[in-house]
C-alpha positions as CSV (number, residue, x, y, z in Angstrom):
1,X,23.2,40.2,-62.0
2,X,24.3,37.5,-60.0
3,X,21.3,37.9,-57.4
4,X,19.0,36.2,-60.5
5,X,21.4,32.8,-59.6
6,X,22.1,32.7,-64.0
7,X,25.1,31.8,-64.9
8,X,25.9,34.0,-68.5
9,X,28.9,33.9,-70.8
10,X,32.0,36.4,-70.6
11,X,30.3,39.2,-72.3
12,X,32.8,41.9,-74.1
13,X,31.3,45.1,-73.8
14,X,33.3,48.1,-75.0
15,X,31.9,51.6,-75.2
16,X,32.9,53.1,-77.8
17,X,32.5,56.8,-80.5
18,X,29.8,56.3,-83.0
19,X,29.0,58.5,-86.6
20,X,26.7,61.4,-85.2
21,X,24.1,60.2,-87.2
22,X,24.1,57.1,-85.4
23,X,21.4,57.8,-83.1
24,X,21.3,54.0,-81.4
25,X,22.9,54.4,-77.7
26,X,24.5,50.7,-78.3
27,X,24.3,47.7,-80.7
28,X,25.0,43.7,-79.9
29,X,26.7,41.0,-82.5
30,X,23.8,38.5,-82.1
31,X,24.2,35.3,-80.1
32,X,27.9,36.5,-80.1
33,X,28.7,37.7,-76.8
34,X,29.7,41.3,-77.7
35,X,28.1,44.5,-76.6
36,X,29.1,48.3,-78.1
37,X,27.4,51.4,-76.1
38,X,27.6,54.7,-77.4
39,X,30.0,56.8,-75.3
40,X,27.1,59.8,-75.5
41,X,25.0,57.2,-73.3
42,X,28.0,56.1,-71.1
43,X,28.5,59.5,-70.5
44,X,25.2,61.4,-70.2
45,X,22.5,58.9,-69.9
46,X,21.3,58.4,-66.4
47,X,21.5,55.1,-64.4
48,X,18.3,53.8,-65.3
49,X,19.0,54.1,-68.6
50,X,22.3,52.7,-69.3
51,X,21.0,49.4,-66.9
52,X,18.2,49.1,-69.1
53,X,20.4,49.5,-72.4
54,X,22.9,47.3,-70.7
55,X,20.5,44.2,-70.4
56,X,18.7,44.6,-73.5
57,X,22.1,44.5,-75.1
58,X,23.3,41.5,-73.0
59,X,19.6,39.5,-74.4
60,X,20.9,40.4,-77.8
61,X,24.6,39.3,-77.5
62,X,24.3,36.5,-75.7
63,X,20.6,34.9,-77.2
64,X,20.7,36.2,-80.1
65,X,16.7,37.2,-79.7
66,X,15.5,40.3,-81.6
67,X,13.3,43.7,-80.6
68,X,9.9,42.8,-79.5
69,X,7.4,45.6,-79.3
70,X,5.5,44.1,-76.9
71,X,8.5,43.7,-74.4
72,X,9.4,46.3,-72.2
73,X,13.3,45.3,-72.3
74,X,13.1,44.1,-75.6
75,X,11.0,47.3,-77.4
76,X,13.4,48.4,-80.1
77,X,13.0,52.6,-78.1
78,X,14.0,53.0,-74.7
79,X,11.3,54.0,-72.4
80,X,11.3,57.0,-71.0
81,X,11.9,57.0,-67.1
82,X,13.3,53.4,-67.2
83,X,12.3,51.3,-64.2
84,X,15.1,49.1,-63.1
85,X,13.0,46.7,-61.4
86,X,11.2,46.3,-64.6
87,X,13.9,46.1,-66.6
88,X,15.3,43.0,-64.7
89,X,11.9,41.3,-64.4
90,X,11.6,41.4,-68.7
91,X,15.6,40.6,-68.2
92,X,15.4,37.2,-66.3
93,X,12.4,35.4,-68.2
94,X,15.1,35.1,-71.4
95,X,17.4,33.5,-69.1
C-alpha cells in the first residue's frame, strides 16, 4: 500500500477462529483501527481474495464507512474472481 503515497494508522489485524456458522471471512471495529479475518480465508482463500477482504476491512477500521452496494470494494459480498487492480482503485478514492 505504500505505492498509493497514504499515510494510514497502525492497523491491528489478527486472524483469528470464528463459530461455524459465522459465514463472514473477516469483520472491522468501525473507525477503530482493528481488523479480524477468518482463519478459513487466511487459509484457503486465494490471493485475490484475501487482498480484496483485506482493504475492504482496512476502509472499515480505519474510516469507519459502511457496505455500499454500488462499490465494488465496499459491496457487503465478495466478488467472485476478485481483481486486484480493481480492488485498489475503489481502495484509494476513501483515502
Amino acid at each position: 500500500l505504500r505505492a498509493i503515497d497514504k499515510d494510514l494508522p497502525r492497523i491491528e489485524v489478527r486472524i483469528v477462529d470464528t463459530d461455524p456458522s459465522v459465514t463472514a471471512c473477516a469483520y472491522a471495529y468501525l473507525g477503530q483501527n482493528i481488523v479480524h479475518i477468518s482463519t478459513k480465508w487466511a487459509k484457503h482463500g486465494t490471493a485475490a481474495e484475501f487482498y480484496h477482504i483485506v482493504l475492504h476491512e482496512i476502509v472499515h477500521a480505519v474510516t469507519g464507512f459502511r457496505h455500499d452496494n454500488d462499490c465494488y470494494l465496499m459491496h457487503p459480498h465478495l466478488p467472485h474472481n476478485p481483481k486486484p487492480e480493481k480492488s485498489l482503485a475503489a481502495f484509494v478514492k476513501y483515502f
